[in-house]
C-alpha positions in Angstrom: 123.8 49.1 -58.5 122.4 47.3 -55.1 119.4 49.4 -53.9 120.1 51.5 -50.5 116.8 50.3 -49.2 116.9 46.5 -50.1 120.3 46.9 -48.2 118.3 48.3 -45.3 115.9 45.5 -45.0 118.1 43.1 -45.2 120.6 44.5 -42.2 117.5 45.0 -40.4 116.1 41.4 -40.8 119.6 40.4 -39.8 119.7 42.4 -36.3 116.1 41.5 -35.4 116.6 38.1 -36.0 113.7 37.4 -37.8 111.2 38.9 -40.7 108.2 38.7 -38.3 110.6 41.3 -35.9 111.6 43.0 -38.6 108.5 43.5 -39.9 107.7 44.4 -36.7 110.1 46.9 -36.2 109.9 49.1 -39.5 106.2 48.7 -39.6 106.5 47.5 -42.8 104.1 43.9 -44.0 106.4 40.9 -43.5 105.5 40.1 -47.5 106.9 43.6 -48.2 110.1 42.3 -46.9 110.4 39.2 -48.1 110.4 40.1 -52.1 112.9 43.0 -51.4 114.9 40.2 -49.9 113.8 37.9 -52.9 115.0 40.9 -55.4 118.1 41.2 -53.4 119.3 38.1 -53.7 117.9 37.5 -57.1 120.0 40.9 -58.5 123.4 39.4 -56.9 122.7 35.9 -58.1 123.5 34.3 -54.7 121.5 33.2 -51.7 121.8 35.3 -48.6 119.7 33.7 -46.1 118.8 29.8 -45.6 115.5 30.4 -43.7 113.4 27.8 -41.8 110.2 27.6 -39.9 112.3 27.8 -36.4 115.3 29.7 -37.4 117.5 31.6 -40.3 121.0 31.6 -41.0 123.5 33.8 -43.0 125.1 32.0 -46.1 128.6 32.7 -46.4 127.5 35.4 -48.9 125.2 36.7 -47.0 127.6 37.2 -44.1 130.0 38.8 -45.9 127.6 41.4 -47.6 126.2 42.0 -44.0 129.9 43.2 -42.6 130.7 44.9 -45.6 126.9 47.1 -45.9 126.0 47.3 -41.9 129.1 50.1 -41.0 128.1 52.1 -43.7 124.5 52.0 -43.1 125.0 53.4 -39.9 127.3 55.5 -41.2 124.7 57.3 -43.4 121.7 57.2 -40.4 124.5 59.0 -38.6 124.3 61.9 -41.6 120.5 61.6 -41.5 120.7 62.5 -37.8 123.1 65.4 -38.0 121.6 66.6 -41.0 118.4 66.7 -39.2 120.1 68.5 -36.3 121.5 70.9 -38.3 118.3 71.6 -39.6 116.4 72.1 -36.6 118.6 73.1 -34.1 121.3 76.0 -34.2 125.1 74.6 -34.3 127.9 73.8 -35.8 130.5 76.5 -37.0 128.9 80.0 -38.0 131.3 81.9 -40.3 130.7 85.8 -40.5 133.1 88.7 -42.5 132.2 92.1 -41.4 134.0 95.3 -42.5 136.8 96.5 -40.7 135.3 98.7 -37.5 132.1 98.7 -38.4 129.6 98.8 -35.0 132.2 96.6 -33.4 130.9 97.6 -30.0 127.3 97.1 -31.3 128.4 94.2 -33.3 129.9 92.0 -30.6 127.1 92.7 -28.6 124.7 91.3 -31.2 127.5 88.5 -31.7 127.9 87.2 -28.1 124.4 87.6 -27.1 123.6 85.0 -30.1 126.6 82.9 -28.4 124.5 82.9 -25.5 121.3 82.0 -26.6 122.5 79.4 -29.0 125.4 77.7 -27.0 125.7 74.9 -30.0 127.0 77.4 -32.4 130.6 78.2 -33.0 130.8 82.0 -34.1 133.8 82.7 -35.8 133.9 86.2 -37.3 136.4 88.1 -39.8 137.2 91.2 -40.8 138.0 93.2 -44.1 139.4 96.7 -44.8 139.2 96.7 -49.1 136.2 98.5 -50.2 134.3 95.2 -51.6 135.5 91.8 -50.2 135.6 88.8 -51.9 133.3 86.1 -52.1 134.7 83.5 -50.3 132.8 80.4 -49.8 134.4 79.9 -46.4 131.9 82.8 -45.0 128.2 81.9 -44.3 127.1 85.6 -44.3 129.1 88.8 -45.4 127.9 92.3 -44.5 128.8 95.3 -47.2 128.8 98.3 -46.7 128.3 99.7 -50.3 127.2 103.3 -52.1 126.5 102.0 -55.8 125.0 98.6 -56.6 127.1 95.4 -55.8 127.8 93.9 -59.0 126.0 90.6 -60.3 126.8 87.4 -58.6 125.6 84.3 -58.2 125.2 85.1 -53.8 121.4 85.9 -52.7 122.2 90.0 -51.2 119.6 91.4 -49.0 119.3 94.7 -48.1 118.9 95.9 -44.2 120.1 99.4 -43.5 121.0 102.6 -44.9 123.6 105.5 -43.3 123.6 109.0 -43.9 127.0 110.3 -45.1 128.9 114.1 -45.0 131.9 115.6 -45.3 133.5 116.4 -42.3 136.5 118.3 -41.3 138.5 119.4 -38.1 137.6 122.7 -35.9 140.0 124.8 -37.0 139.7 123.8 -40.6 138.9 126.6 -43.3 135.6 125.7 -44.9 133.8 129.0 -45.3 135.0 129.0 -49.1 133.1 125.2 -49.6 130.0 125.7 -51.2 129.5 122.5 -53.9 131.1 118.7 -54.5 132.8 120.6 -57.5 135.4 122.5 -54.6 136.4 119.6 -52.7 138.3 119.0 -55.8 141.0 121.3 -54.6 141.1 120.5 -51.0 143.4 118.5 -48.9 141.1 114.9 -48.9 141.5 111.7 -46.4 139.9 109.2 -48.2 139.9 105.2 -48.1 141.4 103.7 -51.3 143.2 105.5 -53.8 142.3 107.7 -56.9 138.9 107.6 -54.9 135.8 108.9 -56.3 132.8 110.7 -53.8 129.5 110.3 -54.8 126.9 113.1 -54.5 123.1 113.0 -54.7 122.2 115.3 -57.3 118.2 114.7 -57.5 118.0 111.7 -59.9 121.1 111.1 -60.6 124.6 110.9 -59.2 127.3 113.8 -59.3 131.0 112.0 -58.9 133.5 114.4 -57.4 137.5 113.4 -57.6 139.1 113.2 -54.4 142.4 114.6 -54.4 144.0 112.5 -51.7 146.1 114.0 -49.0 145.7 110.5 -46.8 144.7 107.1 -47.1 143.3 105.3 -44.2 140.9 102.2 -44.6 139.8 103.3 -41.2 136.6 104.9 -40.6 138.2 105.7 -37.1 141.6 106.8 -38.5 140.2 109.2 -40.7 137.9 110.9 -38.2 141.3 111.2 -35.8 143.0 112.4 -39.0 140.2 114.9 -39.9 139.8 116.0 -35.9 143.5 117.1 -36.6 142.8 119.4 -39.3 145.0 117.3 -41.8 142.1 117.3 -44.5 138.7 116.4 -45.4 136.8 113.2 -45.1 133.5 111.9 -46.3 132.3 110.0 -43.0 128.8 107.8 -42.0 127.1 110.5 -40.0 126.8 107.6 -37.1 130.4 107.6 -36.5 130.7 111.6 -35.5 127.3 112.3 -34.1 128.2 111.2 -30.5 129.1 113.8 -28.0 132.7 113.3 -28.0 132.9 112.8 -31.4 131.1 116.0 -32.2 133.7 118.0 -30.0 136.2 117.1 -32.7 134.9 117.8 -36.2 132.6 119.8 -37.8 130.0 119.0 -40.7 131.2 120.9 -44.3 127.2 121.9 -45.1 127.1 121.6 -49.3 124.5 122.4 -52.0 124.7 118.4 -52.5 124.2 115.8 -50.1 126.7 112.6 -50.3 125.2 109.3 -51.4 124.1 107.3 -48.3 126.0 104.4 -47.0 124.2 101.2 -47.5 124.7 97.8 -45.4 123.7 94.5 -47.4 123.8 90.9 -46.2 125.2 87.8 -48.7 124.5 84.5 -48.1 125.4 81.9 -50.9 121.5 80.4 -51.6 118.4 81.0 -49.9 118.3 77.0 -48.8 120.9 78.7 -46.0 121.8 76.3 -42.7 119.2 76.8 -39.6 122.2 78.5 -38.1 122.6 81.2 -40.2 119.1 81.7 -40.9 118.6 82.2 -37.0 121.8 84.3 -36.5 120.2 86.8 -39.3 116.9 86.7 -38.2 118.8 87.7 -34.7 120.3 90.5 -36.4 117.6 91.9 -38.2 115.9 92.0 -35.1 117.8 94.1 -33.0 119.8 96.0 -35.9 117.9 99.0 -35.0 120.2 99.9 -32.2 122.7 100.3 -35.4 121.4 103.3 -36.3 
């Protein structure tokens, strides 16, 4: 196989005209060059340049190898460049899956002000509503929200925020009888998925209560609209009802236990990630407290 940087030499000898220019040009000693054109020619078994003391010519060999190597040498400084830019520089395409209504407000903040310090970058972002997505390799970062440990996978997950959860119901809703997880059991629920399972902080170790589902919504807003309406009861992040509107509309359902907390993790698929996404997260991390 013809060495890439013999290739290289001899291209550049070509377009400077000369070994003294080329040598000249690459900063590399004249002699240097002329054995890696020695080797080159001696490897293919043909003579590639007829030099004198005035002048040098292409053989017809020579020529030929010249067309056939000089596109895709340039070809491959063009990928040096752009990997280099890429590398240095926000842009390019940024792919993001967040779940479905989480901070959009807050979110799209974070997002276009990004967009606007980084002009380069193409944002493109997704949602989900299922409780876990998939790991697609389409997305550069996808944000969980999770209560139990994500399961093993091959993606780098970090860590960056965790929500306080209750259990919420409407203003006219009967909860003077709720005193434990164990009585949601029998209660109208509105959960998210079905034959759902709420998890309960029971000092080390975690209490699961059944959720006898009345409604399911993947919404975090639909349930709260559904639970302001007195159809059931609905384990919400504490951010989503503590607002003053919001608070005029449901009512927190104080228990013995406390629900797990809601926590929010980032995957990205190795920690060599683009300068892009590094930047975008370090973006995010940095003004993520207005999340909470």
């Amino acid at each position: 196989m013809l060495n890439l940087d013999d290739l290289t030499f001899f291209s550049t000898i070509i377009d400077s005209g000369s070994l003294t220019l080329a040598s000249q040009k690459m900063g590399v000693p004249k002699s240097k060059l002329s054995r890696r054109l020695a080797n080159l020619e001696a490897e293919l078994g043909y003579q590639l340049l007829i030099r004198t003391t005035r002048k040098q010519e292409l053989t017809e060999s020579g020529l030929l190898l010249y067309r056939s190597c000089k596109p895709h040498l340039e070809a491959l400084s063009q990928v040096e460049n752009d990997l280099h830019e890429l590398n240095t520089a926000p842009k390019g395409r940024l792919n993001i899956l967040l779940p479905i209504e989480f901070f959009n407000q807050v979110i799209s903040t974070i997002v276009t002000n990004y967009a606007k310090q980084y002009p380069d970058v193409m944002v493109h972002c997704s949602h989900y509503s299922s409780v876990l997505p998939d790991e697609s390799y389409q997305y550069d970062l996808i944000f969980v929200l999770h209560e139990t440990d994500l399961a093993d996978t091959s993606w780098v997950g970090k860590q960056l925020l965790s929500f306080p959860q209750s259990i919420y119901s409407g203003l006219d809703y009967k909860t003077e009888h709720l005193h434990s997880p164990e009585d949601l059991e029998q209660e109208d629920c509105i959960t998210s998925s079905d034959n759902t399972q709420w998890l309960f902080r029971d000092k080390h170790k975690v209490q699961l209560i059944s959720a006898p589902a009345k409604m399911i919504l993947s919404s975090p807003q639909m349930r709260l609209q559904a639970t302001a309406q007195n159809l059931g009861i609905a384990k919400l992040p504490d951010y989503l009802c503590q607002s003053t509107q919001t608070s005029a509309m449901v009512k927190r359902v104080k228990l013995d236990k406390e629900p797990v907390a809601l926590k929010l993790t980032v995957l990205y698929q190795s920690r060599n990630i683009a300068f892009k996404t590094r930047k975008f997260l370090e973006y995010f991390q940095s003004n993520i407290g207005c999340l909470n």
